[in-house]
Structure formats: structure tokens, C-alpha cells
C-alpha atoms as a printed R data frame, in Angstrom:
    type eleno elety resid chain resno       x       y       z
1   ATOM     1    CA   UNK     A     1  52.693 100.833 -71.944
2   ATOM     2    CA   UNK     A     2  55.928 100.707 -73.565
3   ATOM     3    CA   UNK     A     3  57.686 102.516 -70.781
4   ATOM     4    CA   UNK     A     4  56.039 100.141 -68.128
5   ATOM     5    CA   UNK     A     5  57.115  97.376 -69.354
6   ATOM     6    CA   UNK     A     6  60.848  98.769 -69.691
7   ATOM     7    CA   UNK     A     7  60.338  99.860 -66.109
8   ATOM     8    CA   UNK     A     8  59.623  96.069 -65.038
9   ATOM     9    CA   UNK     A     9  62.667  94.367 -67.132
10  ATOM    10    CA   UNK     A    10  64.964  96.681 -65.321
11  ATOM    11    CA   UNK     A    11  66.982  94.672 -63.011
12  ATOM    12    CA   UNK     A    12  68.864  95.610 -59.799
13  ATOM    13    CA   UNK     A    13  72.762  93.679 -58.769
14  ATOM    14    CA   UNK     A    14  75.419  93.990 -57.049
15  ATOM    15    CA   UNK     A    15  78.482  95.071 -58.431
16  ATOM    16    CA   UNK     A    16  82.239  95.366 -57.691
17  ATOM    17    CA   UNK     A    17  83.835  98.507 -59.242
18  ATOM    18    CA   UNK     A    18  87.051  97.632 -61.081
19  ATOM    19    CA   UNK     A    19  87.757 101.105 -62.641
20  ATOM    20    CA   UNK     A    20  86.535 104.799 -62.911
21  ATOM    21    CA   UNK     A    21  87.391 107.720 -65.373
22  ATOM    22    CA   UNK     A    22  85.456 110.140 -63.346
23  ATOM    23    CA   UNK     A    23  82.230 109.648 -66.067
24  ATOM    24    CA   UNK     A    24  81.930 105.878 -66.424
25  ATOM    25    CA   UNK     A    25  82.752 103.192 -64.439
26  ATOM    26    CA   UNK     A    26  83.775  99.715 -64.876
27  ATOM    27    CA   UNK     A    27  81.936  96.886 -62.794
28  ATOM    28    CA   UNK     A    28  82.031  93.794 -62.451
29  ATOM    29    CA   UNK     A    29  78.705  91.802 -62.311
30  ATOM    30    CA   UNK     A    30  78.249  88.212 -62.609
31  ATOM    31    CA   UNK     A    31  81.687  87.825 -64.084
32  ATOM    32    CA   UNK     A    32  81.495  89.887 -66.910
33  ATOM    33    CA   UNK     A    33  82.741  93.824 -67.190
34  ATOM    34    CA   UNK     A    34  79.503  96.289 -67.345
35  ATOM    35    CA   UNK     A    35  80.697  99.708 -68.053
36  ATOM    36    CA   UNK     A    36  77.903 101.915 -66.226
37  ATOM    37    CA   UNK     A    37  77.151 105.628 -65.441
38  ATOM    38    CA   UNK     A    38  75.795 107.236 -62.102
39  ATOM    39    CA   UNK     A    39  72.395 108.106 -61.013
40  ATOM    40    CA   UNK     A    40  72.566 111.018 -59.091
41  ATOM    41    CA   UNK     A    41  75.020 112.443 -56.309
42  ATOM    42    CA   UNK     A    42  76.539 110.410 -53.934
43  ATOM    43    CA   UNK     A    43  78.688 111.659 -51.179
44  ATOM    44    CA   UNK     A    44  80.925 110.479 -48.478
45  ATOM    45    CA   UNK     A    45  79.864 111.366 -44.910
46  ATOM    46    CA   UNK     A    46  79.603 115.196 -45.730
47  ATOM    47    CA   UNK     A    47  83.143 115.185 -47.498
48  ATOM    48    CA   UNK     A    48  83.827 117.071 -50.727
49  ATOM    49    CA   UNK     A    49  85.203 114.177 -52.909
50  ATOM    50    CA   UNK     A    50  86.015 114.698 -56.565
51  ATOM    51    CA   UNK     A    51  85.274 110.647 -56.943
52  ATOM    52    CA   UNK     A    52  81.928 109.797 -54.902
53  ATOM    53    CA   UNK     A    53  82.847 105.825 -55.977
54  ATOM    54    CA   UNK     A    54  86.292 104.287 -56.119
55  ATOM    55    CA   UNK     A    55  87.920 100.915 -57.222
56  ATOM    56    CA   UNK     A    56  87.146  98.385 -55.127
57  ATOM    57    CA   UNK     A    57  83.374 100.319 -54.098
58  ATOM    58    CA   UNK     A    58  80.305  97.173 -53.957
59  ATOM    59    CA   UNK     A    59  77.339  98.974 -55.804
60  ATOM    60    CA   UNK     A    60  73.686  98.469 -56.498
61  ATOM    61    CA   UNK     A    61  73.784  98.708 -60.553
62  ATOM    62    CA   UNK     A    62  70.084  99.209 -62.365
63  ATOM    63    CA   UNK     A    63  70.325  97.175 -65.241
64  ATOM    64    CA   UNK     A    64  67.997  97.789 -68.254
65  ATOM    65    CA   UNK     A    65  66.893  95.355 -71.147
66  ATOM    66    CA   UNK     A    66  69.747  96.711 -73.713
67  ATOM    67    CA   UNK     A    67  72.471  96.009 -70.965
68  ATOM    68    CA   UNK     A    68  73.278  99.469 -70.159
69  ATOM    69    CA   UNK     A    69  74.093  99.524 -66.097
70  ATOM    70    CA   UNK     A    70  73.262 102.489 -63.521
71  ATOM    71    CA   UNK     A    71  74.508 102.987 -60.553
72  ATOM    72    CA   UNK     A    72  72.057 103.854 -57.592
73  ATOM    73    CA   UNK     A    73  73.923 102.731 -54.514
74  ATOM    74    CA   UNK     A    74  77.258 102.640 -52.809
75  ATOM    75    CA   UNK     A    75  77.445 100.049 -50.464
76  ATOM    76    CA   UNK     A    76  78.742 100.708 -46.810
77  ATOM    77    CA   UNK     A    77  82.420 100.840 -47.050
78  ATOM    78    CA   UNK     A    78  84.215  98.624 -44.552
79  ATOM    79    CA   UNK     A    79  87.336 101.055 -45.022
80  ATOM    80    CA   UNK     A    80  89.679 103.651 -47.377
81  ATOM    81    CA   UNK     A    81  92.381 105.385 -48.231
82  ATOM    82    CA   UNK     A    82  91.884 109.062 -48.918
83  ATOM    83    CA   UNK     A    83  93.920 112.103 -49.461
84  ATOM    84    CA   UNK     A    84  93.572 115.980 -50.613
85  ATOM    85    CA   UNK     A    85  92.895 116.925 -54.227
86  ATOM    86    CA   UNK     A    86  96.497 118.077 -55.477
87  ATOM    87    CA   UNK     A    87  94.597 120.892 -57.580
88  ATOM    88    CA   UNK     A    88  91.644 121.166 -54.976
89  ATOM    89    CA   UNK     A    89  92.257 121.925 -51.693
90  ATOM    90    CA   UNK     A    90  88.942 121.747 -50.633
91  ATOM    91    CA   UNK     A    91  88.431 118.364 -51.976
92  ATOM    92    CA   UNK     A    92  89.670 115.108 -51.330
93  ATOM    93    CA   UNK     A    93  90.148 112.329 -53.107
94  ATOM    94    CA   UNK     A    94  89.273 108.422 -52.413
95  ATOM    95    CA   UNK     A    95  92.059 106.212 -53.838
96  ATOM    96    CA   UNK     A    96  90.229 103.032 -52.938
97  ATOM    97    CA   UNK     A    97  87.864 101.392 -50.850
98  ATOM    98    CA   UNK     A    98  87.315  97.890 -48.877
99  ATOM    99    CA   UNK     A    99  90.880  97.333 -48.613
100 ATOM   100    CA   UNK     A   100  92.236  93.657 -47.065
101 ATOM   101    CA   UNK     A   101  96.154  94.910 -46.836
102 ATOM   102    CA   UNK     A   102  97.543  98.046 -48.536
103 ATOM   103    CA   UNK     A   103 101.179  97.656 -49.808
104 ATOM   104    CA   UNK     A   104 103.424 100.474 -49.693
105 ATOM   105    CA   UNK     A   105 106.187 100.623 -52.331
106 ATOM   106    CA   UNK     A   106 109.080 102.081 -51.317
107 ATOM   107    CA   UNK     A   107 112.325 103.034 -53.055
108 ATOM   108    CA   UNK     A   108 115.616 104.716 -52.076
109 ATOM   109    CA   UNK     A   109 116.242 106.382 -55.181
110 ATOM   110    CA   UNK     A   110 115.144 106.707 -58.739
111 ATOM   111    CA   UNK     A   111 112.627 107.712 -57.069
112 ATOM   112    CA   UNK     A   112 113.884 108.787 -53.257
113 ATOM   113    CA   UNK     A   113 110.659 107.523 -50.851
114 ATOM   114    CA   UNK     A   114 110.849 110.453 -47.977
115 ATOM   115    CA   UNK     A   115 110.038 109.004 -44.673
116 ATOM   116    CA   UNK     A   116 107.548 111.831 -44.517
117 ATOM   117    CA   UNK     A   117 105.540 110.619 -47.383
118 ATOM   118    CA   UNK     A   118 105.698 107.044 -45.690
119 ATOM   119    CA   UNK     A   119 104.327 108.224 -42.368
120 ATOM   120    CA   UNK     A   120 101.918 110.306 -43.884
121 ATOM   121    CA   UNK     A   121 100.512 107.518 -45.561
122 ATOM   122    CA   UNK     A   122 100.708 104.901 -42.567
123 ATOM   123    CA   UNK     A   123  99.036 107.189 -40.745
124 ATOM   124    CA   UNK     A   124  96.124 107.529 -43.206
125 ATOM   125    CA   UNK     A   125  95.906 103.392 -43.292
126 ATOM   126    CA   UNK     A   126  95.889 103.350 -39.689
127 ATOM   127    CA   UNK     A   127  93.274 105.709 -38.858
128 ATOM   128    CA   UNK     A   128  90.646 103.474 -41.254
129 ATOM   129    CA   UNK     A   129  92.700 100.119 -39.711
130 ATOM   130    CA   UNK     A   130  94.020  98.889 -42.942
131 ATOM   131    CA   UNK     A   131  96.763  96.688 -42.292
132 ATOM   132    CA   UNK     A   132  99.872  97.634 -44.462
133 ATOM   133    CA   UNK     A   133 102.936  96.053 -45.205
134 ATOM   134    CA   UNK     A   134 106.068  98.605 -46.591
135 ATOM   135    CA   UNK     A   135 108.059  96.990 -49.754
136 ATOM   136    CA   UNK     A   136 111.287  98.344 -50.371
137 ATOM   137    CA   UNK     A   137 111.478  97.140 -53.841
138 ATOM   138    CA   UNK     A   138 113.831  97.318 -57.042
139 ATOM   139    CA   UNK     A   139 116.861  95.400 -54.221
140 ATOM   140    CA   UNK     A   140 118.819  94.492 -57.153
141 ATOM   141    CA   UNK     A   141 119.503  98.000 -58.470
142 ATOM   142    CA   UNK     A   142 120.356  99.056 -55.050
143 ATOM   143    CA   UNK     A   143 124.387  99.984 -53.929
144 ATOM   144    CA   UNK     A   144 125.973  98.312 -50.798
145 ATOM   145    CA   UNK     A   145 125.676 102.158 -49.212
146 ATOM   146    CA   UNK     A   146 121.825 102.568 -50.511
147 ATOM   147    CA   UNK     A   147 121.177  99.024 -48.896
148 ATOM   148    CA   UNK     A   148 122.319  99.871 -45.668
149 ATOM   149    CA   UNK     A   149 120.430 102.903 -46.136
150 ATOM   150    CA   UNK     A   150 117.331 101.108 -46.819
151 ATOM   151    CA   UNK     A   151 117.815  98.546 -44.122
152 ATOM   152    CA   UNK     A   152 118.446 101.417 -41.977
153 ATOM   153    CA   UNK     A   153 114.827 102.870 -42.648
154 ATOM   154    CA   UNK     A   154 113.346  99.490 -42.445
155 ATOM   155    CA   UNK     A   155 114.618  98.791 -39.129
156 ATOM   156    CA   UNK     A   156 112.422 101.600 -38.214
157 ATOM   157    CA   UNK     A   157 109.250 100.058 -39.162
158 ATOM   158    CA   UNK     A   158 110.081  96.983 -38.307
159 ATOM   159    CA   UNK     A   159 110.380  98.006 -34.653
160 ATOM   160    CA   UNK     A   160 106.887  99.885 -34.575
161 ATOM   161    CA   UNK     A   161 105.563  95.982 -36.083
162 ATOM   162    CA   UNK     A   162 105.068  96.960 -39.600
163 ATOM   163    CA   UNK     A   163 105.312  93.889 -41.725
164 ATOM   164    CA   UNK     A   164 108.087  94.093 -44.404
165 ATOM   165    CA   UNK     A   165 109.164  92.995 -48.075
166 ATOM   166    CA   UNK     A   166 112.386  93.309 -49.729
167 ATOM   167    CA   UNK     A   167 111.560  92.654 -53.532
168 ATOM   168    CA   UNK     A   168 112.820  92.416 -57.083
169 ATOM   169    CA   UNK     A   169 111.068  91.772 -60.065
170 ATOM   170    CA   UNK     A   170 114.465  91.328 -62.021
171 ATOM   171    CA   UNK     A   171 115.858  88.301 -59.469
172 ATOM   172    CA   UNK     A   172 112.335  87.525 -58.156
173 ATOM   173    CA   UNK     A   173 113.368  88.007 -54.659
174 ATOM   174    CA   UNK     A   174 110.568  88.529 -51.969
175 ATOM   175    CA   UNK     A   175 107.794  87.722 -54.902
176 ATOM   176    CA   UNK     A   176 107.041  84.073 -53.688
177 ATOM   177    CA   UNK     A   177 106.413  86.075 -50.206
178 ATOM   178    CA   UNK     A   178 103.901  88.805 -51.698
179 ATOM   179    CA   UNK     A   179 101.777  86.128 -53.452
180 ATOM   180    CA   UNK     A   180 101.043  84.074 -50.244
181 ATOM   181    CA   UNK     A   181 100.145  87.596 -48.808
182 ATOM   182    CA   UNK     A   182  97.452  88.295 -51.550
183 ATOM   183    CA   UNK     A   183  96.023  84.387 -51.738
184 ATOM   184    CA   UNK     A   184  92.627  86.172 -50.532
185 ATOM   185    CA   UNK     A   185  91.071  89.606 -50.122
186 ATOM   186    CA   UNK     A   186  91.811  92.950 -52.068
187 ATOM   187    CA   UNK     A   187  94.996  94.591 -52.131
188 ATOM   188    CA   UNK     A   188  96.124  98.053 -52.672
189 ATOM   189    CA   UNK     A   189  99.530  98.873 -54.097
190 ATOM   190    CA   UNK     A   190 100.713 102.346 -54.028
191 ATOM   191    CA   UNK     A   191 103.841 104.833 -53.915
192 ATOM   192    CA   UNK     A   192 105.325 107.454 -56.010
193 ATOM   193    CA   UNK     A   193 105.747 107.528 -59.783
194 ATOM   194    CA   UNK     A   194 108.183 105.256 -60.680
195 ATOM   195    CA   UNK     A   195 108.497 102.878 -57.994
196 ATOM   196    CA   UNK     A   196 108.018  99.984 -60.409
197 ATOM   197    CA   UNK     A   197 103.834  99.671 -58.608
198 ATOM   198    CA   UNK     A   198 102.951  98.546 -62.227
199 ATOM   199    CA   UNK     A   199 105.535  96.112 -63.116
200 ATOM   200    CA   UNK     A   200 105.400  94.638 -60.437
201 ATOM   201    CA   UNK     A   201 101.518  93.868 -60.296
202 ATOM   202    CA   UNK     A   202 101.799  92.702 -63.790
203 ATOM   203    CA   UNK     A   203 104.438  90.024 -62.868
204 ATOM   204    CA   UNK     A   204 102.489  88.599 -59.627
205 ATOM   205    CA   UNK     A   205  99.068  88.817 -61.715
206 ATOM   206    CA   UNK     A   206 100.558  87.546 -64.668
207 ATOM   207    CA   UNK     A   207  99.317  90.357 -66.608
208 ATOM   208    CA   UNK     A   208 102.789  91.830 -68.632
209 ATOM   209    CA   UNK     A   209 100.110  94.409 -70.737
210 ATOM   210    CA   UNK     A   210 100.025  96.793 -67.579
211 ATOM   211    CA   UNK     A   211 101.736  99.812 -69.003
212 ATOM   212    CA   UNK     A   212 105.211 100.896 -66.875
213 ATOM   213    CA   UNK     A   213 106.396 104.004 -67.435
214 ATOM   214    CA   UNK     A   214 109.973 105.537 -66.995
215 ATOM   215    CA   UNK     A   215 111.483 107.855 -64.841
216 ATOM   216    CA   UNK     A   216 111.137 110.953 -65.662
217 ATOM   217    CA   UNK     A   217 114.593 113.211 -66.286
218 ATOM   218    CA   UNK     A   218 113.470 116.550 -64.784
219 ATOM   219    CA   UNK     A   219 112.226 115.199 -61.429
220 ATOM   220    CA   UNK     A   220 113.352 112.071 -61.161
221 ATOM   221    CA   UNK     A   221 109.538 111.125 -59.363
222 ATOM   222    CA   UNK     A   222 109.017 108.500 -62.772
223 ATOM   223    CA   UNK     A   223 105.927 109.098 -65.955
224 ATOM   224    CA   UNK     A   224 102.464 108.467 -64.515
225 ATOM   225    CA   UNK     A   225 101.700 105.139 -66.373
226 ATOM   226    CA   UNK     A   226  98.102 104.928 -63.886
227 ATOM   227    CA   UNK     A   227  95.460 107.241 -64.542
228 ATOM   228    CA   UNK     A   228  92.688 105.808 -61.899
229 ATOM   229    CA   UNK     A   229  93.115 103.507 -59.434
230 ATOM   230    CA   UNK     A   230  92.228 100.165 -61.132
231 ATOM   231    CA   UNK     A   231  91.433  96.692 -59.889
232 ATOM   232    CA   UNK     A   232  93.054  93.612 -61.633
233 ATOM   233    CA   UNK     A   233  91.885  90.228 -60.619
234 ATOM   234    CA   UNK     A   234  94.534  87.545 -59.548
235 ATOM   235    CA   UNK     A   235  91.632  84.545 -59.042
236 ATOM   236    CA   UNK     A   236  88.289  84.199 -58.368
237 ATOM   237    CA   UNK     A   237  88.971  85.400 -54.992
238 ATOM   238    CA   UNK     A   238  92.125  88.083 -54.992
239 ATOM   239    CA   UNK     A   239  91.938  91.612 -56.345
240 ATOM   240    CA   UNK     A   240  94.903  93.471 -56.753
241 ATOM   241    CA   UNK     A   241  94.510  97.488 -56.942
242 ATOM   242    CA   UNK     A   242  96.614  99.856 -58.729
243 ATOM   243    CA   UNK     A   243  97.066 102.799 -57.899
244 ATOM   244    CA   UNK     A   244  97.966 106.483 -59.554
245 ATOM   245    CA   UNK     A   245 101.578 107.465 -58.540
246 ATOM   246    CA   UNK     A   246 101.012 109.835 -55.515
247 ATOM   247    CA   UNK     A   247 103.850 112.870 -55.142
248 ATOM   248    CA   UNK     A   248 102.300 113.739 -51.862
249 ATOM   249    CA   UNK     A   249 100.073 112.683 -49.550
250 ATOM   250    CA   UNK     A   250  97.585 115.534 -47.326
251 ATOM   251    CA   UNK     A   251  95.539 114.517 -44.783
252 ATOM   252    CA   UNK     A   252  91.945 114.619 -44.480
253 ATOM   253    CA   UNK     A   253  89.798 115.245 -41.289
254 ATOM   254    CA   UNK     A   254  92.362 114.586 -38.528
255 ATOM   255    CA   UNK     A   255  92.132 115.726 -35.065
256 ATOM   256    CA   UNK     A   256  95.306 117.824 -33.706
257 ATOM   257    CA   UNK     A   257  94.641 115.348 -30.257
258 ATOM   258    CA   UNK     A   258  94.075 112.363 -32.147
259 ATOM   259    CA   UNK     A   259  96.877 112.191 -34.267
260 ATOM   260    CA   UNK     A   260  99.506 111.062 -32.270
261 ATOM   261    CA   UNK     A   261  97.019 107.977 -31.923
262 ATOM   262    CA   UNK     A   262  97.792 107.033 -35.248
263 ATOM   263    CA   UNK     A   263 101.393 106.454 -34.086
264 ATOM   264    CA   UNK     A   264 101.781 103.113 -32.371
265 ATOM   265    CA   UNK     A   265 104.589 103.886 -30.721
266 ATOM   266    CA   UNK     A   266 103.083 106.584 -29.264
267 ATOM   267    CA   UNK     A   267  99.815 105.303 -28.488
268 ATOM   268    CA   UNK     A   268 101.843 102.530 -26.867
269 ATOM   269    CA   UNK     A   269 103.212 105.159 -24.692
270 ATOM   270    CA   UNK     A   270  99.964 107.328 -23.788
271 ATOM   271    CA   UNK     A   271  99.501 105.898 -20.620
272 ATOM   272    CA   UNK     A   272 102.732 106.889 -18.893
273 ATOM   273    CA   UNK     A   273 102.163 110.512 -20.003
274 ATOM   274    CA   UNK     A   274 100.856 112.644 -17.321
275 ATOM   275    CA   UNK     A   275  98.236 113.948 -19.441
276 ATOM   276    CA   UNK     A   276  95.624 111.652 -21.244
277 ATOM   277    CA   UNK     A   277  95.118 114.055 -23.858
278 ATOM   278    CA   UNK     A   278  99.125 114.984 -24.420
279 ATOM   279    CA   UNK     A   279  99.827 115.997 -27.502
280 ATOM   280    CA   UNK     A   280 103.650 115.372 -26.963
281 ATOM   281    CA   UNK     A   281 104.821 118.668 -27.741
282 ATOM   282    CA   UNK     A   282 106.189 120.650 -24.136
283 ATOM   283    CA   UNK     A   283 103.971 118.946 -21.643
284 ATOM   284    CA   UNK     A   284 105.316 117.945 -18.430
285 ATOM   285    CA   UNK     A   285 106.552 114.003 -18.008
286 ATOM   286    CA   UNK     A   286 105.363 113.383 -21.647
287 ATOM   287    CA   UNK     A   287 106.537 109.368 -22.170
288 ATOM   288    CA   UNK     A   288 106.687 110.019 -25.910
289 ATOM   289    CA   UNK     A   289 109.251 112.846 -25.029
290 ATOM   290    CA   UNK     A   290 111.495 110.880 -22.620
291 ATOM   291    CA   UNK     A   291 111.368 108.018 -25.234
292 ATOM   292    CA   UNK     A   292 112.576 110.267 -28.274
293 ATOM   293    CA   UNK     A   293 115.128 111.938 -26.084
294 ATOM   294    CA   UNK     A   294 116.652 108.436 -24.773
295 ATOM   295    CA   UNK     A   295 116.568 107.101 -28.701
296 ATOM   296    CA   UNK     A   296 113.359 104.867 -28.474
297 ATOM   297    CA   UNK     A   297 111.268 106.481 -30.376
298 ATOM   298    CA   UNK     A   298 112.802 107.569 -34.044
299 ATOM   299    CA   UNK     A   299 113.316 110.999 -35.008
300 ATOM   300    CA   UNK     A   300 112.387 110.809 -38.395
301 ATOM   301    CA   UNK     A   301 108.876 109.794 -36.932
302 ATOM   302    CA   UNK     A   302 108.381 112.037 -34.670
303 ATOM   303    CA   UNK     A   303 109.357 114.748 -37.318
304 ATOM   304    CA   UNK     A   304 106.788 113.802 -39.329
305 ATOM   305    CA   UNK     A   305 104.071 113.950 -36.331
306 ATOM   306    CA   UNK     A   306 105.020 117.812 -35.907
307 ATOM   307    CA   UNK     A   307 105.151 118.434 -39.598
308 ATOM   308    CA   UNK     A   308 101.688 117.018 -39.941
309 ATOM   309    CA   UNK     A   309 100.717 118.644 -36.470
310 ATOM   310    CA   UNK     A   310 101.751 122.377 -37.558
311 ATOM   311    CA   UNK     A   311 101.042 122.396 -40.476
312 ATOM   312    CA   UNK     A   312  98.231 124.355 -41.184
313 ATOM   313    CA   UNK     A   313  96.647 123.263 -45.108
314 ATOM   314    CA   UNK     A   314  97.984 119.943 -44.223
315 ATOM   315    CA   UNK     A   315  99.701 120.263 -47.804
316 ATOM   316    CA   UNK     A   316 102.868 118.111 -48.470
317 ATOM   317    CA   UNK     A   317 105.555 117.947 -50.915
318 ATOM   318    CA   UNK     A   318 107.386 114.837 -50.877
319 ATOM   319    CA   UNK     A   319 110.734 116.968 -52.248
């Protein structure tokens, strides 16, 4: 009788997850912090994950009569961001899920931001459609020669119709900017070790306990200060997510054909090749060809689009 009537005060809601350690994960329900455990195996569409549920995940949590929570489902995600496993190659791993706008951080040195590792990861946002806007942050510590460098990269972007940021947490430039951008939705912030991702979340959420980190002397690729991706709340209705420091940045389950799709530029150009499935390598009247060889198209991008088309474990350094 006793376990019948346990079985009827259980309680199923509807949970946002703010946090995981890989046993126990933090969700939000009804305002308050639950930290709950997982019922069984949950996996992504066939993929080997080494997180079946992410920050920002919506989840079906069984709650009992002591107040202990269980997850049972993983809501249909309306996007992610996903790489490999570093240490798995086999496995990938889900940084974060039901993203609004993911925010790039970018630096020219102390950490150097390849343009590699930033197509790598555009390419990754636009294959889920996750709008992303590249911040080329720390301005103020910047030289006259690394700001035309930087300017130079961003010019770029800018012309493919990435949106773009030029911030400072030390002069508060660009800030007012990234808080209109986040009035609403959830937003991911990410980049390499070091790239001030922390700091600068605590200063637009107004939460200065986020631990930053330093840079770290061997590599110069900055102290993981972000174990998991976490979620902090800005208001009732903004979610900021943190993110790990990522060194590099594999792919996961791309298409050799498909990938140049994830290019605007060269999507944009697709219909003036001669082939509908050109994969803009030695083809015959290729438009993405004629562009790159008449300046159009940027080298550095179309770099990256072999590198990640030849390359066979899809494995990258960012050194």
C-alpha cells in the first residue's frame, strides 16, 4: 500500500536544464533549482553523445513526495550546437540546446582566434540555423596594428552578413549593444579559453561571482574557469549560456556535398555553377572558383572549406 500511494504523489513537470556534471543535473522548475538524476538512456537521433541532455534541454522531471526530481523526457530540441569528444572520437558532444542567438567571442591575441576555428564553428550554427553574431572583444587591450588586424577579419564577416560586436568590459564599449541583443530568448556565449566569455557574462548579468580564469603561460589558450556549459538567468525571460572554453572545434555528421551549403557565400553562388551538386574543388565554370580567383570570395574561407572537406577524422587544432 505504501508503495501505491508513493506511486500516486509522484508528480510529472516541465523543466529547463540550467546545468549538468555528467551525473546530476540542475533544473529549473517553477522557479526554484531541483537538482535531479536520469531515468534511463536517452540518445540523440542515433548519435554517440557523452551528454544525452545539455543546458538549455526542456525536460519532463518525475517528482516524488521528498522533492527528489527524475528525469524521463527530453523535449524536442528546436536546435544545437555540437562538436567531437576531444578524448572520444567516436563521440560527440552537445554544448547546448534551444539556442535564440549564439555569440562568438573572438580575440586577436592572448588568446589568437584562428579564422579556422571561427568558420568551423559558423558552420556548425548554420547547419542547425542558429543565428550568430562574432564579438571581437577585449578592444581596449588591442594595438593600433592588432586593430587593423581585427577590423581586417571582421570585414570578412561582415560582408558574408554576419552581425558584429566590438566590446570591452574595461571601457564598456559595445555592452549597451549586447544587452538589447539578449532582451529575450537564450543565448550562447562561446570561444577559446581565455577570451574573457566569463567576465563578460558576469558584467551584462550582473553576476561578478562567475569565476574568470587567467591565461595560461605555456599555451597562451587561458585556465578553463567553465566546467559544463551553464545557464545564468538575466530576467524572467533571458538566459544567458556559458560555455566550456573550446580549443577546437570537429564536426559532426556533415555531408562532403553539403558543406559548402553551410557557406553563404557560396550557397549564394550555387546557381551559376555548372553543376548543382559542385563541390567547388576543379569542376568546370565553378562560380565559387571564379569568385575566389577575382577576390570575392575570401581566402581564409575558402581554406577552411577544404581543410574541413579533406580532412578525413574531421579533427582540428586551433594552433
Amino acid at each position: 500500500m505504501a508503495n501505491i500511494e508513493r506511486y500516486y504523489l509522484r508528480q510529472v513537470k516541465k523543466g529547463l536544464v540550467f546545468k549538468t556534471t555528467g551525473k546530476s543535473y540542475d533544473v529549473l522548475i517553477d522557479g526554484k533549482i531541483v537538482v535531479c538524476s536520469l531515468r534511463g538512456k536517452i540518445r540523440l537521433q542515433g548519435l554517440r553523445t557523452t551528454n544525452p541532455i545539455a543546458a538549455g534541454d526542456y525536460v519532463d522531471v518525475e517528482m516524488d513526495s521528498d522533492g527528489n526530481g527524475s528525469i524521463n523526457r527530453i523535449h524536442d530540441r528546436t536546435n544545437y550546437i555540437i562538436r567531437k569528444s576531444v578524448n572520444l572520437s567516436k563521440e560527440a558532444q552537445i554544448i547546448a540546446a534551444n539556442i535564440t542567438r549564439a555569440f562568438l567571442l573572438i580575440t586577436i591575441d592572448r588568446p589568437q582566434t584562428t579564422p579556422g576555428f571561427i568558420d568551423r564553428f559558423l558552420v556548425t550554427a548554420e547547419a542547425y540555423r542558429i543565428p550568430v553574431t562574432l564579438i571581437f572583444h577585449k578592444w581596449d587591450i588591442y594595438t593600433d596594428e592588432e586593430k587593423e588586424k581585427a577590423i581586417d577579419l571582421a570585414s570578412i564577416y561582415k560582408g558574408i552578413g554576419y552581425e558584429l560586436l566590438f566590446t570591452s568590459i574595461e571601457t564598456g564599449q559595445g555592452l549597451d549593444e549586447l544587452k538589447k541583443l539578449i532582451e529575450t530568448g537564450t543565448f550562447l556565449f562561446s570561444g577559446h579559453s581565455g577570451v574573457g566569455k566569463s567576465s563578460l557574462v558576469g558584467k551584462i548579468s550582473n553576476n561578478e561571482d562567475i569565476r574568470i580564469g587567467d591565461i595560461s603561460d605555456w599555451s597562451g589558450k587561458g585556465q578553463h574557469t567553465t566546467t559544463f556549459a551553464e545557464i545564468f538567468p538575466l530576467s524572467d525571460t533571458s538566459f544567458l549560456i556559458d560555455t566550456p572554453g573550446i580549443k577546437g572545434f570537429g564536426l559532426v555528421n556533415f555531408e562532403e556535398e553539403l558543406l559548402g551549403n553551410y557557406f553563404p557565400e557560396f550557397l549564394e553562388l550555387l546557381p551559376a555553377c555548372k553543376f548543382n551538386n559542385c563541390k567547388h574543388i576543379n569542376e568546370p565554370k565553378c562560380a565559387v572558383l571564379e569568385a575566389l580567383s577575382e577576390g570575392e570570395i575570401a581566402e581564409s574561407r575558402y581554406m577552411s572549406y577544404r581543410s574541413m572537406l579533406e580532412s578525413e577524422t574531421e579533427k582540428y587544432r586551433s594552433s
